[in-house]
N, CA and C atoms as an extended XYZ file, in Angstrom:
174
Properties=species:S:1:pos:R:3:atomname:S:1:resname:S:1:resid:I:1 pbc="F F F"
N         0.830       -1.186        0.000 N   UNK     1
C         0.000        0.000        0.000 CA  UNK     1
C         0.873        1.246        0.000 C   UNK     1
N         0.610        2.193       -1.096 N   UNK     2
C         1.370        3.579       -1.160 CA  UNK     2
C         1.044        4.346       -0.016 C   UNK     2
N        -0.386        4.577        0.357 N   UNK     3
C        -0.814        5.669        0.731 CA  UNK     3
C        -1.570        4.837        1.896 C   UNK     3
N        -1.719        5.665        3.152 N   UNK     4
C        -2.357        5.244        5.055 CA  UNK     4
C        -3.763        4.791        4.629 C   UNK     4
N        -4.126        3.879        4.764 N   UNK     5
C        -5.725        3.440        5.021 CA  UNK     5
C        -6.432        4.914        5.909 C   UNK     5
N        -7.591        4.712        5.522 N   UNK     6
C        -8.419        5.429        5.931 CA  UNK     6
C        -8.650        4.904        8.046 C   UNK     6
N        -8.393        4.084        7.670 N   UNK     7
C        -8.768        3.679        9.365 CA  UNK     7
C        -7.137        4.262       10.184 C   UNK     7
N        -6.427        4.242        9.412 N   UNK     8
C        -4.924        4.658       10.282 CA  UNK     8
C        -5.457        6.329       10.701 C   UNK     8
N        -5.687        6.929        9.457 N   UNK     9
C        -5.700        8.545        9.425 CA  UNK     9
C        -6.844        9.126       10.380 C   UNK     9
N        -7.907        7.844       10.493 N   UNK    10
C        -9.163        7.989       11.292 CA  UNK    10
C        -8.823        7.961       13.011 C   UNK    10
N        -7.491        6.964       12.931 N   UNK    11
C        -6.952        6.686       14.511 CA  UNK    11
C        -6.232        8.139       14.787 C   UNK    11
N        -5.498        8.512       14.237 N   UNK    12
C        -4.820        9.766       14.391 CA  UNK    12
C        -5.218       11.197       14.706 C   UNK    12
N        -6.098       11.063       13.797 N   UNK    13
C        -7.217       12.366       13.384 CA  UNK    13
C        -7.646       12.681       15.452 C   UNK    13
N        -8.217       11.189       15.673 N   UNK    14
C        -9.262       11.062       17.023 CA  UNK    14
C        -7.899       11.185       18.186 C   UNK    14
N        -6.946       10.709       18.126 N   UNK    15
C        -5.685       11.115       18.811 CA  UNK    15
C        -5.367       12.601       18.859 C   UNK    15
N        -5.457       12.933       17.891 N   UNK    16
C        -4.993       14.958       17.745 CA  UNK    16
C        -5.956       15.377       18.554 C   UNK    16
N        -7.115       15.017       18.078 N   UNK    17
C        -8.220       15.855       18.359 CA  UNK    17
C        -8.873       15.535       19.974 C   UNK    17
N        -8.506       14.515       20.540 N   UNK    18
C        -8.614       14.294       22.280 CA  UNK    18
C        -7.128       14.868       23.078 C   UNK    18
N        -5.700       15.000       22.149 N   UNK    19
C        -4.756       15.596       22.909 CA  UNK    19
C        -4.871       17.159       23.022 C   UNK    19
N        -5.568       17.555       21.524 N   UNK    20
C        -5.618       18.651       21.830 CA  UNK    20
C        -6.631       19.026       22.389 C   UNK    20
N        -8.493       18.556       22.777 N   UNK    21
C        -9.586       18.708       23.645 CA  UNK    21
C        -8.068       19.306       25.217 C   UNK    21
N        -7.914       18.125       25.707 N   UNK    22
C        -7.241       17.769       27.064 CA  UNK    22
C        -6.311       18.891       27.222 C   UNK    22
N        -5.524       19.274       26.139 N   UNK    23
C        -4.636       20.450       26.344 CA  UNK    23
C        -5.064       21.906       26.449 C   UNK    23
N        -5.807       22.525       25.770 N   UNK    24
C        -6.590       23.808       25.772 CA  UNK    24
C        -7.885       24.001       27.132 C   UNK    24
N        -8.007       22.902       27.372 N   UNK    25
C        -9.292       22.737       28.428 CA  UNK    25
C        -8.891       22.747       29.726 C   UNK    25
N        -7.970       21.864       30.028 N   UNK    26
C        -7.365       21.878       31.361 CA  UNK    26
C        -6.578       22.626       31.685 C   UNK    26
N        -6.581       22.866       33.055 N   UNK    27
C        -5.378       24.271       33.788 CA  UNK    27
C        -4.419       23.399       34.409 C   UNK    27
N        -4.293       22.400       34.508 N   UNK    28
C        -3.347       21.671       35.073 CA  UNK    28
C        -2.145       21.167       34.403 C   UNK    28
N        -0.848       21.860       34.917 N   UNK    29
C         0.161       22.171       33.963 CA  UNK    29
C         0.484       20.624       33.713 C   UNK    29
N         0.210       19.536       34.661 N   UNK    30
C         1.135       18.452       34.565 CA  UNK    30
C         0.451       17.301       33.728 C   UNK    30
N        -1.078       17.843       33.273 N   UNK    31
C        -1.861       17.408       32.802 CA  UNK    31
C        -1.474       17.418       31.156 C   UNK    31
N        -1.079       19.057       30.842 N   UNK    32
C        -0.893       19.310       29.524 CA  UNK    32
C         0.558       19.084       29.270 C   UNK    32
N         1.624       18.761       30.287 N   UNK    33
C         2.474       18.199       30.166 CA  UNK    33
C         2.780       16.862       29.634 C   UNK    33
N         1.834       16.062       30.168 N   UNK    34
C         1.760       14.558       30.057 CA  UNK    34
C         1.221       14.559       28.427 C   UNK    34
N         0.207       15.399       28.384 N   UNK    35
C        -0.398       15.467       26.864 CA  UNK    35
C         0.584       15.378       25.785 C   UNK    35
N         1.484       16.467       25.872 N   UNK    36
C         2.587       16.697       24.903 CA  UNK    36
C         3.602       15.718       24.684 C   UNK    36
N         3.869       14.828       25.962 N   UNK    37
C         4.761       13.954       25.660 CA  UNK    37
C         3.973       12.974       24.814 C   UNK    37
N         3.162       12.624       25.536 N   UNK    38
C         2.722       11.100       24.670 CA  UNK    38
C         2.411       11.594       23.285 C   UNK    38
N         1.905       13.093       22.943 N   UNK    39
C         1.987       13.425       21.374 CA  UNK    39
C         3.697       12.954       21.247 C   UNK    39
N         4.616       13.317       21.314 N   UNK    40
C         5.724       13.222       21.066 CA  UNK    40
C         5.878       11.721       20.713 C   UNK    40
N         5.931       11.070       21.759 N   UNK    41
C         5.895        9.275       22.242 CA  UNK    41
C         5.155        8.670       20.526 C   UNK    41
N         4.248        9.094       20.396 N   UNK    42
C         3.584        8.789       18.940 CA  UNK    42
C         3.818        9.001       17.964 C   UNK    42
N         4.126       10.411       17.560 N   UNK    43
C         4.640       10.643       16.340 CA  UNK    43
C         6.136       10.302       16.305 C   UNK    43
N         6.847       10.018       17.144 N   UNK    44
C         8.089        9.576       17.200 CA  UNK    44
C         8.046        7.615       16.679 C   UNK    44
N         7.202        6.968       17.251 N   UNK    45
C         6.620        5.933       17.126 CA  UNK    45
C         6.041        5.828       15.427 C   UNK    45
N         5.329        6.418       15.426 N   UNK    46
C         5.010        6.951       13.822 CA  UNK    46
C         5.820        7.196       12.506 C   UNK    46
N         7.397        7.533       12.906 N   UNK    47
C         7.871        8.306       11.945 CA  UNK    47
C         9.052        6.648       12.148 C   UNK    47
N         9.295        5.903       13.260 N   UNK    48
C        10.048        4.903       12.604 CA  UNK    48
C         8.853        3.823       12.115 C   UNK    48
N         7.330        3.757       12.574 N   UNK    49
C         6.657        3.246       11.409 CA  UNK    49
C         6.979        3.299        9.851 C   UNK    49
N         7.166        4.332        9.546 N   UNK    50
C         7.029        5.040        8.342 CA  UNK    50
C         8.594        4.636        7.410 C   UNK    50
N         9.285        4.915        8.401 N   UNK    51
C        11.146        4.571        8.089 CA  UNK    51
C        11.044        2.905        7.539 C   UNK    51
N        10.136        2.762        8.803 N   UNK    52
C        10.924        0.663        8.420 CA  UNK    52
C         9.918        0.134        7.454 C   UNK    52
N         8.852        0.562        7.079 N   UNK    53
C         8.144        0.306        6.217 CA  UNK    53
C         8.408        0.839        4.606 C   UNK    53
N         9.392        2.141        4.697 N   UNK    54
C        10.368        2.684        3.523 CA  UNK    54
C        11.320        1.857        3.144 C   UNK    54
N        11.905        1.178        4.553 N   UNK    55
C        12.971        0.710        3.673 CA  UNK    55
C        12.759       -1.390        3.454 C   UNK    55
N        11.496       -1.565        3.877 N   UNK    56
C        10.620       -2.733        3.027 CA  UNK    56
C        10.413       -2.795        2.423 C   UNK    56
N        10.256       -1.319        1.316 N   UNK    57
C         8.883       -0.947       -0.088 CA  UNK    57
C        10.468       -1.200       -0.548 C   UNK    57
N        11.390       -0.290       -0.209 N   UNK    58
C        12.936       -0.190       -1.346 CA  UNK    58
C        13.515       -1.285       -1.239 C   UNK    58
């Protein structure tokens, strides 16, 4: 497959969109702290998805 299934982009989409609900809403610094990492934790997770599956296709 070239291009993310619709169900990957659908998981992500609902990930952005509850880290960022949790981040703008809450006053609790350690709250929106925790938020940001695990964004990090994922797209970091995400991007060697993306690597080891590049160098499968090549």
């Amino acid at each position: 497959m070239k291009y993310p299934s619709i169900a990957a982009l659908a998981i992500i989409a609902v990930f952005l969109l509850f880290n960022g609900v949790v981040f703008f809403t809450t006053s609790s610094e350690t709250a929106q702290l925790l938020v940001l990492l695990s964004s990090l934790a994922f797209f970091g997770l995400l991007l060697i998805g993306v690597k080891k599956r590049h160098e499968q296709n090549s």
